[in-house]
Each structure stands twice: as structure tokens, then as C-alpha cells.
N, C-alpha and C positions, 0 to 999 in steps of 0.2 A: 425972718432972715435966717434964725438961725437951723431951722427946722429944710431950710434949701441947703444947708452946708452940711448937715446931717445926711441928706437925699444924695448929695455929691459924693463924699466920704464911702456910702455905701454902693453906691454905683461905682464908684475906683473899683471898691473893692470885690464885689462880682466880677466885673470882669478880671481882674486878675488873678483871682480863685481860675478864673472860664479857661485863662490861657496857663497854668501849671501843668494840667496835662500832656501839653501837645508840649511840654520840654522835659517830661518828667521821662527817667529812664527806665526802662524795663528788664531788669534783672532774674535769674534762675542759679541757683547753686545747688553742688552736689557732692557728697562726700565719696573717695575711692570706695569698691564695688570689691575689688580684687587687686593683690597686690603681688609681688614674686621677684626674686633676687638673688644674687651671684656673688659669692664674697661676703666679707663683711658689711659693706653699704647696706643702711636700712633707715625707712621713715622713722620717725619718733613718734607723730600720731599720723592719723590717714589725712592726707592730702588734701585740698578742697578745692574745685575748679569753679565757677562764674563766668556764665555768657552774660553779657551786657548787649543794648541795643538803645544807644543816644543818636540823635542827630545824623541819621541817616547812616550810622557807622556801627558795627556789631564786633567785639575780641569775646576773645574766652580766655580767660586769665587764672593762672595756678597758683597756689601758695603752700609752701609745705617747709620741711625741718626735717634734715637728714643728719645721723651719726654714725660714727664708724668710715668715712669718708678721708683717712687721712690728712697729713697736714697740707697738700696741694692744691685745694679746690674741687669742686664742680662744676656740672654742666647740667643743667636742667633743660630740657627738649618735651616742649608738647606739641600734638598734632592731634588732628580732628577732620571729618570731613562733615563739610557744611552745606546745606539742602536751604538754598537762598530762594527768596520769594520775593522778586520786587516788582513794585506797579505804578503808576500817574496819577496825580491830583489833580482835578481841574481847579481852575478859580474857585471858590474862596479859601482852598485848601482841606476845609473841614471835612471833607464827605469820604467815603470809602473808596481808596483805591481801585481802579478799572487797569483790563490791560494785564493783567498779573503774568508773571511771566517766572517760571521754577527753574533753577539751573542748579548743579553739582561742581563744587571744585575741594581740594582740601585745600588746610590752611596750616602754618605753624609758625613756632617760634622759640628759643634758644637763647638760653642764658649761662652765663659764666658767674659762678659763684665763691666767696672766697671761705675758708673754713679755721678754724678758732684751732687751738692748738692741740684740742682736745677729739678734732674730727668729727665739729658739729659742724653743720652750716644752714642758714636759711636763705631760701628765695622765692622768689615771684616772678614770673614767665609770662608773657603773651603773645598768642597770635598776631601775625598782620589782620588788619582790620579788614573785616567785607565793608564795601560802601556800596553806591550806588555805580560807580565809574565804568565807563563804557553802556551800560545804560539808556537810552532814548527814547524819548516818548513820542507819540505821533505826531503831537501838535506841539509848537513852541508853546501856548498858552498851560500845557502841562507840566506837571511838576515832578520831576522821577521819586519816588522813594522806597525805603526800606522794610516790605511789611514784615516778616516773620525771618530767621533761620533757626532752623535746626539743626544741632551739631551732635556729631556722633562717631561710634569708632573712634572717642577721645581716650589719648594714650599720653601719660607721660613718665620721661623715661629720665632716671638723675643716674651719672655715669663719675666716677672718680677714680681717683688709685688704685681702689681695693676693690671696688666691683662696678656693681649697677643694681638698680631697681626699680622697675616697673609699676603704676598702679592704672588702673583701669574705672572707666566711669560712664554711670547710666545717661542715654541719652538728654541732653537740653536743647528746650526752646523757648526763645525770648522772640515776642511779637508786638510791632506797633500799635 
């Protein structure tokens, strides 16, 4: 008896090893490349951007630390253009995407930030997400999804009282 609940136990747990993958997400980060600015506003260190690709959805998301920004806030602005790849799963979901289908759009996103008395301030910024949306597969029995993008020409741009600053970053792609 006990050697079947043993058998059980490790059967749960294969298969739910089997199915981590297909929810685990797929990340790419990268540190600014180049950076340049007007005024006083300036990063503190370089910037760091992250495309993610979960659950049929892809952002690219910044994170940075700017000083010399006065005492009125920020505006963090990134933008990107993304080289999307999406395709069809038949039943059982498992198998390689057919159907692929490559299209071009940019994306971005725009944040307001508040700054410490000293004319620090930090933020985190993201893109509107790519999904699947709009999307269609030929057969109802298919399933649309997310295989790849590639984002690129990623610019962001922190803009305050005292100036603005720009950092620039080498292409990413995150793939299903």
C-alpha cells in the first residue's frame, strides 16, 4: 500500500514539474547602451529595461533613479518598436505553433513621477502590452498565441524642470 502512495506522490509530481513550463515566463534585460542630456537632470546609475512574455502578453518595463530633477517631479516615457510573432496551437496545446504570422507596431508608456526635496526621484514605466488581440486562427479548434517579440529602437526619455535625459538600449527578445 504504501509503495502505491509513493507511486502517486511522484506521479502528482511529474506532472506538475511537466506543466511549470508552459506558465513560466520568459524574461531578457538589459542595461542603457548610451545615454545624453540637457540641464541638469541626470541618471544616478544606467537605467535597466526588461521585456517579459507571460500568458500570451509581452511589456517592456524600465526602472531607473534620476537626480538633479528639481523639486516638481517627473515624467518617465518609454517607447520601443516591436517585431511580434504570433501563431495557433492545435489540441493538445503542446506542439509548435503553425500559421506564424510577423507584424510591426510600436508601443509605449508614460509615467509621472514624484521627487524628494533633494531632486531625486525613482520610477518604473511600462509599455501597453502586446497580446494576442485581433488575432485569428483558422479553425475554432485553434488556439492563438504569443511566440516571440522583438523590441527595439527602445528609448527612454525622463523630462523635469531642469532638463531631460535620454538612455538608449540594445535590442530584446523574449520567446515562448
Amino acid at each position: 500500500m504504501r509503495k502505491i502512495g509513493i507511486i502517486a506522490v511522484l506521479s502528482l509530481l511529474v506532472m506538475a514539474l511537466a506543466a511549470v513550463p508552459a506558465l513560466a515566463a520568459t524574461t531578457a534585460t538589459a542595461t542603457a547602451t548610451n545615454t545624453t542630456r540637457t540641464g541638469g537632470l541626470h541618471f544616478t546609475t544606467a537605467p535597466t529595461v526588461t521585456a517579459t512574455l507571460l500568458n500570451n502578453q509581452s511589456t517592456l518595463t524600465a526602472t531607473g533613479e534620476v537626480a538633479g530633477a528639481g523639486s516638481t517631479g517627473g515624467t518617465a516615457n518609454l517607447s520601443a518598436t516591436a517585431t511580434v510573432t504570433r501563431g495557433c496551437l492545435t489540441p493538445p496545446e503542446n506542439n509548435e505553433p503553425s500559421g506564424l504570422v510577423r507584424s510591426t507596431t510600436t508601443t509605449s508608456g508614460t509615467v509621472n513621477f514624484p521627487t524628494t526635496r533633494n531632486g531625486r526621484g525613482s520610477f518604473t514605466v511600462s509599455t501597453t502590452p502586446i497580446t494576442t488581440a485581433g488575432f485569428t486562427c483558422p479553425s475554432a479548434n485553434m488556439t492563438p498565441v504569443l511566440v516571440s517579440v522583438t523590441y527595439s529602437n527602445i528609448t527612454l526619455t525622463v523630462t523635469s524642470q531642469t532638463g531631460s535625459t535620454t538612455a538608449t538600449f540594445p535590442n530584446l527578445t523574449v520567446t515562448r
